[in-house]
C-alpha positions as CSV (number, residue, x, y, z in Angstrom):
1,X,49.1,6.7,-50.7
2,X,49.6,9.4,-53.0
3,X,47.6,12.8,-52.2
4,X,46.9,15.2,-55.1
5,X,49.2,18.1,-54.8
6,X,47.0,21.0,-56.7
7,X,43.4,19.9,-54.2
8,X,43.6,21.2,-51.0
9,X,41.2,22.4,-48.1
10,X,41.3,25.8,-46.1
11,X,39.4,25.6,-42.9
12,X,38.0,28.1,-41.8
13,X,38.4,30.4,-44.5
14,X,34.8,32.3,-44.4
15,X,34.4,34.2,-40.9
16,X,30.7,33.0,-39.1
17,X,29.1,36.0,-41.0
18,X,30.3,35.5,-44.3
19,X,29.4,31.7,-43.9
20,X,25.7,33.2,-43.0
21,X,25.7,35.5,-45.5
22,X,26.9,32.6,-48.7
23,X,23.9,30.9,-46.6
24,X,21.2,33.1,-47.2
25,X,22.4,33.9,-50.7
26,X,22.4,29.7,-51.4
27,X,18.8,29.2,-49.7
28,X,17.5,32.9,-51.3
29,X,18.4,31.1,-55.4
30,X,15.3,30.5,-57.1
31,X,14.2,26.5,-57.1
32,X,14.8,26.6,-61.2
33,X,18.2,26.8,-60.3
34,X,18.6,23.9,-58.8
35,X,19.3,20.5,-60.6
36,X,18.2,17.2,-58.7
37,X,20.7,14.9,-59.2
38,X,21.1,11.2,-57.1
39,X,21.3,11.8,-53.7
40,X,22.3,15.3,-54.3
41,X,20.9,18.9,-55.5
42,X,23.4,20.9,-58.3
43,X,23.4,24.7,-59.2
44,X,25.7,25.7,-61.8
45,X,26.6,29.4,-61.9
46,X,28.9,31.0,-64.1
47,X,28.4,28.5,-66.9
48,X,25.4,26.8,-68.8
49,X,24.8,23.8,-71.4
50,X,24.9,25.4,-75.0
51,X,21.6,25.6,-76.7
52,X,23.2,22.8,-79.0
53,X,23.7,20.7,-76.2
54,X,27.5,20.2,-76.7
55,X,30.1,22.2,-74.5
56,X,28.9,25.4,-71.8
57,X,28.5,29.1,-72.6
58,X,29.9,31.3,-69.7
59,X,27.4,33.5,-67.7
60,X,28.2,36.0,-65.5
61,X,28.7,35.0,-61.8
62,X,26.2,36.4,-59.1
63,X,28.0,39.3,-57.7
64,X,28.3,38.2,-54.4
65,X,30.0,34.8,-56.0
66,X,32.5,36.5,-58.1
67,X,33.3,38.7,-54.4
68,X,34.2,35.4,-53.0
69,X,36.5,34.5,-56.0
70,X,38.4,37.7,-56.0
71,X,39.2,37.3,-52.7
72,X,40.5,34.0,-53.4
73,X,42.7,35.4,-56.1
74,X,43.6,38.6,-54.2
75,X,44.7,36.2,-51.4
76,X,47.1,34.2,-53.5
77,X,44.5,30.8,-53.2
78,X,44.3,31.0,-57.1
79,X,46.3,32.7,-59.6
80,X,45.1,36.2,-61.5
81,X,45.4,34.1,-64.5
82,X,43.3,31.6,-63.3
83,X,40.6,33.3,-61.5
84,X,37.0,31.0,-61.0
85,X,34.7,32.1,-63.8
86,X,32.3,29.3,-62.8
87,X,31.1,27.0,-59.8
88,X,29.5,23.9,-59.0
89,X,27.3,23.9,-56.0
90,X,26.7,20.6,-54.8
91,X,24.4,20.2,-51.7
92,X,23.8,16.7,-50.1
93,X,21.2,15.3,-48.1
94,X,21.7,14.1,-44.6
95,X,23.6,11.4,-44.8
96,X,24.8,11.9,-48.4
97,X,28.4,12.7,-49.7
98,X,30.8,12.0,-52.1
C-alpha cells in the first residue's frame, strides 16, 4: 500500500549525548510552554498563534533547536531553501501515540 515518498525516518541520527543533551533542553522549557492537548503535551517553537487569532507569527528558534536544523540542512536531510524555521514537539504519555 502506498508509502509517502517525501516522510521518512533516520535512525539513529542523534549520537547518545546529543539525545541527552535535546533531553535536558526539552525537560529544562518552562511549563508555559507546554500545551495539554488529549493524550498528549505540545510545545511549538519557532512559530506562535497571531494576536488576531488567524494564521502564526514566526519566532526565533531556541539556539540549540536551530543547531539541530542546520545540521539537518548541512547534511543534505533538507534543502538550504527549505530549512525548519519552526517545530512541533509532541510528547505522549505511556501508552499514547499517534
Amino acid at each position: 500500500m502506498g508509502g509517502i515518498d517525501s516522510v521518512y525516518y533516520v535512525p539513529e541520527y542523534l549520537s547518545e549525548a546529543e539525545e541527552a543533551q535535546v533531553g535536558a533542553q526539552l525537560r529544562a522549557s518552562p511549563e508555559a510552554m507546554w500545551q495539554p492537548m488529549r493524550g498528549r503535551r505540545v510545545q511549538e517553537c519557532g512559530s506562535a498563534m497571531a494576536a488576531h487569532g488567524r494564521g502564526l507569527e514566526l519566532q526565533q528558534l531556541p539556539p540549540w533547536m536551530a543547531r539541530v536544523c542546520e545540521r539537518l540542512v548541512r547534511e543534505h536531510v533538507f534543502p538550504r531553501a527549505m530549512v525548519p524555521n519552526s517545530i512541533s514537539l509532541n510528547e505522549y504519555s505511556p501508552l499514547e501515540g499517534i
